[in-house]
N, C-alpha and C positions, 0 to 999 in steps of 0.2 A: 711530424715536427719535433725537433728537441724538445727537451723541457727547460723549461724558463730560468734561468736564477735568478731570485731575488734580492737585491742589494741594497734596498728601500724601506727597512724594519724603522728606523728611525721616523718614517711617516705614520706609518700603521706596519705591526707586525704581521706575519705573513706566515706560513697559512696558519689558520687560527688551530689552533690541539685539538684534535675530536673530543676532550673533557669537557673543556668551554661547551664546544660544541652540543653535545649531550645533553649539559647540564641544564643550558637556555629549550633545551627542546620538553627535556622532561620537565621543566618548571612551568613552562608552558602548557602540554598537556595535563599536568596533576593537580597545579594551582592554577596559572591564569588568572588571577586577578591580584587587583592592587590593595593593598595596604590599607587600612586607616579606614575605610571605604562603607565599610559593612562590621557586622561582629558575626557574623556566619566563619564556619570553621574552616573555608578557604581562605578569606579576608585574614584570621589569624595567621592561618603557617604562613602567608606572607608578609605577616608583621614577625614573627618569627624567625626564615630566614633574614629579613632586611636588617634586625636588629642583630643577631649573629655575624654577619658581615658588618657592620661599624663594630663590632669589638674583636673582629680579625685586625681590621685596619687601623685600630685604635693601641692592639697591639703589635703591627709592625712598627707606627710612630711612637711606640711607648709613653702613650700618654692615657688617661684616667679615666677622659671623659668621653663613652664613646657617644654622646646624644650629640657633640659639637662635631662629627663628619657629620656632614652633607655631601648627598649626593646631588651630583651636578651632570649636566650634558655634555661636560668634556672638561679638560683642561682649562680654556679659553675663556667657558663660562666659570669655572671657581675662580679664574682668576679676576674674570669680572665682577664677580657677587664680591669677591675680598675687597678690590679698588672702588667701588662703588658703591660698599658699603658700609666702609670702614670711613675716607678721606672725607673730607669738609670744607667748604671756602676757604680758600687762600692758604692752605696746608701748601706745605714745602714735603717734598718728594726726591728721594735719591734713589735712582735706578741706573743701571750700565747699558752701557753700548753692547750688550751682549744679549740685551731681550729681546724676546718673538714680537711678532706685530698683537698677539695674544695681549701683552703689558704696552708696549711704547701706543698705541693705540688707543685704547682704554684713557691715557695719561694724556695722550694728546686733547680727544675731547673733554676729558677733565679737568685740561687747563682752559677750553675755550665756554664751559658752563658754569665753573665754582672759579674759575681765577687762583686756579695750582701754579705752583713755579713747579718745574724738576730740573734738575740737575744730573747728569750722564756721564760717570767715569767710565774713563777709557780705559780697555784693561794694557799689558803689555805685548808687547810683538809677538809673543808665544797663545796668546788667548787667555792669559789668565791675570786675574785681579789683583793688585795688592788691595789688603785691608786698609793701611792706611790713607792711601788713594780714594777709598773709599770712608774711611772716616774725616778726612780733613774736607769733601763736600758736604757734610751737615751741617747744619744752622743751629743755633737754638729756634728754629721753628719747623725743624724737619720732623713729621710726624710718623713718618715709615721710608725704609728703606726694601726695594726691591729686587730678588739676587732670580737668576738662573743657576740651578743646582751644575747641571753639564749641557755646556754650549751645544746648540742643535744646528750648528755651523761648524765648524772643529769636534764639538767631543771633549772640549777642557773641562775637568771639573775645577770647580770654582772651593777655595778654603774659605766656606763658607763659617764654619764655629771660629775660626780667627775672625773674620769681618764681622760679627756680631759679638764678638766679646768687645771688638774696635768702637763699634756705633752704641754698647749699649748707654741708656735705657730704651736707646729709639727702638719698638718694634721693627722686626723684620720678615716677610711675605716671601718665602719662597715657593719658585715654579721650579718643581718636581718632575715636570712631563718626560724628559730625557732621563733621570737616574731614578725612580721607583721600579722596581723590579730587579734595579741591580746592588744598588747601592744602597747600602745601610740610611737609613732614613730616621738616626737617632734624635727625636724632638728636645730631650733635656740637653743633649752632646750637643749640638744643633746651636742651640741656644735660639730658636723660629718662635715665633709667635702663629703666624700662619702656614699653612702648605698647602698647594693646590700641583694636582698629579692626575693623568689619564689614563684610565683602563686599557687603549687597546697597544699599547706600544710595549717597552720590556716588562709589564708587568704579563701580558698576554692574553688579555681582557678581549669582550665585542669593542666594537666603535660606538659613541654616543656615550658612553659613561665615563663620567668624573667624581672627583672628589676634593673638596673644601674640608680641612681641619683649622679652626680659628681659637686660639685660648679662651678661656673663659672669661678673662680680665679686658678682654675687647667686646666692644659694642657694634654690632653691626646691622647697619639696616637696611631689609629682604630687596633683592632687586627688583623680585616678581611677588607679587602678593595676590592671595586667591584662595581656593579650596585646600584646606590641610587635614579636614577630618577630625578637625578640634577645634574646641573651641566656637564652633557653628552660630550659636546666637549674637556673637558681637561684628561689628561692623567694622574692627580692624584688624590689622596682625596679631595673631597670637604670639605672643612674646618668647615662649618655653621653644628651646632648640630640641631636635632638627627641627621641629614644626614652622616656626617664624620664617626657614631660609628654603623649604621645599612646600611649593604650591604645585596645586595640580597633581597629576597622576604620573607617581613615578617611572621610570624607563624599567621594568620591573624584568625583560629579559637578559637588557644591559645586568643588571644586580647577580641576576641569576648567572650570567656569565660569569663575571668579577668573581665571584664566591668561588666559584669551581680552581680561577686561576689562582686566585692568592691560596687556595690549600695547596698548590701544586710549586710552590713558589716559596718553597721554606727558606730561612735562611743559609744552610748547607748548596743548596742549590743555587742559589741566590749567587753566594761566593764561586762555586764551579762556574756559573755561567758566565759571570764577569771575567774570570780568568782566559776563558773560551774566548771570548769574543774581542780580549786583548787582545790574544797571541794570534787572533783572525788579522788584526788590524797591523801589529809586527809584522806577520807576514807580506802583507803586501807592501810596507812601508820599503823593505827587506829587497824586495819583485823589483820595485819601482828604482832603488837604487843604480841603477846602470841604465837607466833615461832619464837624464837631463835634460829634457826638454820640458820631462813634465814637474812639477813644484806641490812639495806638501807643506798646508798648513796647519800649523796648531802646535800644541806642543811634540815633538820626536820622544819625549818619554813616554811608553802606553799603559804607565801606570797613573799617568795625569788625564785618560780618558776614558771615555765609553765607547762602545762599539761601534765609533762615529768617524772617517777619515774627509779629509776637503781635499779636491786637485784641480790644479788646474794643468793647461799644458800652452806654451807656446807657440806652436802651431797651429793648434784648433778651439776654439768658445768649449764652454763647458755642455753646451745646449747640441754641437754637433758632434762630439763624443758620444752624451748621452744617446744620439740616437744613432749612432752609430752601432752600439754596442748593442741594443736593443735588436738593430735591424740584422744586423751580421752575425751575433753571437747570443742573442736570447738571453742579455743580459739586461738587468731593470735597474737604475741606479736614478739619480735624481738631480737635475742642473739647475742653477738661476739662483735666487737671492736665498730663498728658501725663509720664506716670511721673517726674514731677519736683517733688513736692509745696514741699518746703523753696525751689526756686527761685520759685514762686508765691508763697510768702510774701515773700520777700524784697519781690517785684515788688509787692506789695500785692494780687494777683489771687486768694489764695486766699479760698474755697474753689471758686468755682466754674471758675475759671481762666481761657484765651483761647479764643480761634478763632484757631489754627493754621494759616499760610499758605505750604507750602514749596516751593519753585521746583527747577526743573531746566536743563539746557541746552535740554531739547526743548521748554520753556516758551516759548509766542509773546508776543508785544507785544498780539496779539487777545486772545488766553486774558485775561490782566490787565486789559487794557478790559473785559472782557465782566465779569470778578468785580468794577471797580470799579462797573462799571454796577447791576451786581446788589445791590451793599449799598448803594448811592444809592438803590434802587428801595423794597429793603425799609424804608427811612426816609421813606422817601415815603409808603408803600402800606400798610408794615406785613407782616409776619411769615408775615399767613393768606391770603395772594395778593390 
């Protein structure tokens, strides 16, 4: 059988680095346990590395304080501990038509438990926000505004430090999942208050691990409360971070993963890869030029994206491409809404949505020929071989 190409990094990256790889196996056999747990000399070098990795990550965010990461179960869940821990009755919320079901979700039951409003700027036909769009929805009662760093529908990165110079003093909670690993993730240039970002995607982490960075000047209260290995004799939350926001036993492989990849993920590297995985997504845009039939969304400039493209095509749904391409050509891409309903409308794709095309560094110049060839072919030939 061929070998596969993967075109799907934007879900979970693929295949994972045998360093990751390694590093989760060795942590496993030489330590093996968790943290906080015991004061035996395994329990240490696991407080050890954990605490090593929040002040990598503390210095990719360039920020001070590495005991405010928390690690979380994924994206989904930092951005749940942020919105759930942070908002209060009848807080006002500004978030865009361009968040995952991760945020609009979260907010939706938000508004039917504490009696939230939010409010949803639309961004422009290209996928991208204006700030003032986004500042002229605040209130004097909006208490957070919530951005996507780069659409995981498009690919647009969002000018995020203009839209927070727009909104300030209102904090602002960005989701990271789509541009950590590529994109400068400068907290003071930034001007965030929060950031919630997931190990296994371009930073090139296992699955199951996340991360919450929340300022110090916020208050937030633990979504899960339980064992933390401190604090033992009282009958509530320990208050001192991470402790207050990490109950139970950490994901300590996941950790062990993340460690390996962020040393592997300098910023030099950071920059090539991003440039890679442009000139991956030019290229096809490039391929695609001489069929008409099929339509790119997002913005045409690939310096306004990550390694993200959307298509749809005229003649076929996104869903019988995808498996077209799968079944004929051992290509893996991604169709349907792509838990981002509100951003398809936006883009006029709903309901059925695109066919998702997401690039990586390990992405070759063949791979993208070979996909552009394949949806030339299926216009040619049609659908059913």
């Amino acid at each position: 059988m061929p070998p596969i190409i993967y075109l799907d990094h934007a879900a979970t990256a693929w295949p994972t680095a045998p360093a990751v790889i390694d590093a989760m196996a060795q942590g496993m056999r030489d330590i093996g346990v968790a943290p906080g747990r015991s004061g035996h000399r395994l329990a240490a070098q696991a407080a050890r590395l954990t605490y090593h990795t929040r002040c990598t990550l503390a210095q990719w965010l360039n920020v001070t304080e590495p005991r405010r990461i928390v690690f979380c179960a994924g994206a989904t869940a930092a951005l749940n501990s942020a919105l759930w821990g942070y908002l209060r009755p009848k807080d006002h919320v500004v978030c865009t038509q361009l968040e995952h079901n991760a945020v609009l979700r979260p907010l939706h039951a938000l508004t039917q438990r504490r009696a939230l409003t939010v409010t949803r700027v639309a961004p422009n036909p290209d996928g991208r926000l204006e700030p003032n769009a986004v500042a002229n929805a605040c209130t004097p009662t909006t208490r957070l505004v919530v951005l996507t760093h780069a659409s995981n529908v498009s690919g647009a990165i969002q000018p995020i430090a203009a839209i927070a110079r727009a909104v300030a003093p209102i904090p602002v909670l960005l989701d990271a999942a789509q541009s950590a690993g590529l994109l400068e993730i400068d907290v003071p240039t930034l001007g965030v208050h929060m950031v919630a970002l997931s190990g296994h995607k371009a930073i090139g982490g296992p699955a199951g691990i996340g991360v919450l960075w929340a300022a110090p000047s916020l208050q937030l209260q633990p979504l899960i409360q339980g064992g933390t290995g401190s604090a033992s004799e009282h009958d509530h939350q320990p208050e001192l971070w991470p402790d207050a926001m990490e109950s139970g036993t950490p994901n300590m492989p996941g950790i062990f993963g993340l460690a390996a990849a962020l040393s592997e993920a300098t910023p030099p590297r950071r920059a090539a890869h991003l440039d890679w995985v442009r000139a991956r997504i030019e290229q096809l845009r490039r391929g695609l030029q001489t069929l008409p039939t099929v339509h790119w969304w997002g913005p045409t400039d690939t310096t306004h994206r990550v390694g993200i493209a959307s298509l749809t095509s005229a003649r076929f749904s996104p869903s019988e491409l995808a498996f077209y391409l799968d079944r004929e050509h051992h290509i893996l891409t991604r169709p349907g809404l792509h838990c981002a309903p509100l951003a398809h409308r936006a883009l006029g794709t709903f309901p059925h949505g695109t066919l998702r095309v997401s690039v990586a560094p390990t992405t070759t110049e063949a791979e993208i020929d070979a996909l552009i060839a394949a949806l030339h072919q299926a216009h040619t030939t049609g659908c059913d071989g």
